[in-house]
N, C-alpha and C positions, 0 to 999 in steps of 0.2 A: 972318064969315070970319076977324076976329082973334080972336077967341074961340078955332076951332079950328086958326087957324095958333100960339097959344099952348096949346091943348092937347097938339098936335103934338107941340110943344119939348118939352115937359114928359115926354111918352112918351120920347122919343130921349135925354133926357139919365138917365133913371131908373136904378137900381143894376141892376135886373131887365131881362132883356130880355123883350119882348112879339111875340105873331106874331097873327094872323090866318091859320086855316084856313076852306077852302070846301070841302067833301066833306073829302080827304085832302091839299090843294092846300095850300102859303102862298098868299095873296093880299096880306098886308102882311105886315113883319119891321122891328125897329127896330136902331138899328145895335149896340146893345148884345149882341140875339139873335144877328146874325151873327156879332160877334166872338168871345162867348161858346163858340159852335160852330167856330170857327174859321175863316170865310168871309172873302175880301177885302171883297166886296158883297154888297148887296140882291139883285140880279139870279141870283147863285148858287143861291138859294133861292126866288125867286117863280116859282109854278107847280111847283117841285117837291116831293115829298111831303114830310110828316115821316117817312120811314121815313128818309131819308138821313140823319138823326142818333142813328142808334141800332144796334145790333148786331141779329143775327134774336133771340136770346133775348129782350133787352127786349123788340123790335117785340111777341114773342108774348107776353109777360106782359102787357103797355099794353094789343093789343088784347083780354086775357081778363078784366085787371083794370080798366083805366080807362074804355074807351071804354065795354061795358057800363053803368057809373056816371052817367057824362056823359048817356049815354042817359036813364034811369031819371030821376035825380037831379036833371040839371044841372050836373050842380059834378065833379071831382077833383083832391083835393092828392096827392100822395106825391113818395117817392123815384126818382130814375130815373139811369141811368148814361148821361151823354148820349157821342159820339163824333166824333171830330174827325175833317177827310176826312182827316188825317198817322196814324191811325188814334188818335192817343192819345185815352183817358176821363178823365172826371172826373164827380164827383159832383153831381146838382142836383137842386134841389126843384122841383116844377115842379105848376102849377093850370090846369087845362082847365076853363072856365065854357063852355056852352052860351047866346048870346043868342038873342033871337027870330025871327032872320032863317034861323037851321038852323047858322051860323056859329061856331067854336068861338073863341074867345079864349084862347093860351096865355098863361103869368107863368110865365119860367123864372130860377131864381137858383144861378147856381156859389156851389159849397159846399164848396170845396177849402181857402179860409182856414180857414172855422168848422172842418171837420174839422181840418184841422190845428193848432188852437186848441185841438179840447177833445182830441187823440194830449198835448198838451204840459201840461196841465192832469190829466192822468190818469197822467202821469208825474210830475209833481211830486209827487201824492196820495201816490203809490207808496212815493217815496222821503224820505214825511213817516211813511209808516207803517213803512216800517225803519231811521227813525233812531229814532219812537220803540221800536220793537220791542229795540233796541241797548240805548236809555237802560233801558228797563224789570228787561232779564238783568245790566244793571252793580248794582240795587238788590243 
């Protein structure tokens, strides 16, 4: 029991959030996933589907592209725009593993810093390449 009352901790306090689906159900959500998503609680989301965080486009790319995969495979990483119920997006990576009980295990990670790291990063690049391009037409 303290083994996985310390496993526990270790879920809830993780950068990522983690969910537990049963068919299309949450049946677990850690508090990182709620937040992430923008919920008060836990209870927002247990029992209700993952479609609630997602707009109908995604839903229908997810289930054309990932669920298929998960099926097949076991496993899907990608991209996905997740959606807040205030309607706002942001970007997350997010990994669907199939375990052996039929259960999916989500790992989702807002990605709004790193994107905003490398907009800043590709702007610098930018404007390293028209000071040299400056230096180059003074030769």
């Amino acid at each position: 029991e303290r083994q996985l009352a310390s496993f526990q901790r270790a879920i809830e306090q993780g950068a990522d959030g983690v969910a537990i689906l049963d068919d299309e159900e949450y049946v677990y959500v850690d508090d990182t996933h709620v937040e992430m998503y923008g919920f008060d609680n836990k209870d927002q989301l247990i029992g209700s589907t993952w479609h609630t965080l997602y707009d109908d486009s995604e839903i229908s790319r997810l289930e054309a592209e990932a669920l298929p995969a998960v099926e097949s495979d076991g496993y899907w990483r990608g991209q996905v725009t997740g959606q807040r119920p205030d309607g706002t997006t942001f970007p997350t990576e997010i990994s669907l593993t199939l375990i052996d009980d039929g259960r999916i295990v989500c790992t989702a990670r807002d990605e709004t810093e790193q994107r905003r790291q490398q907009r800043e990063l590709k702007l610098f690049q930018q404007a390293i390449e028209q000071a040299a391009d400056g230096v180059a037409v003074l030769k």
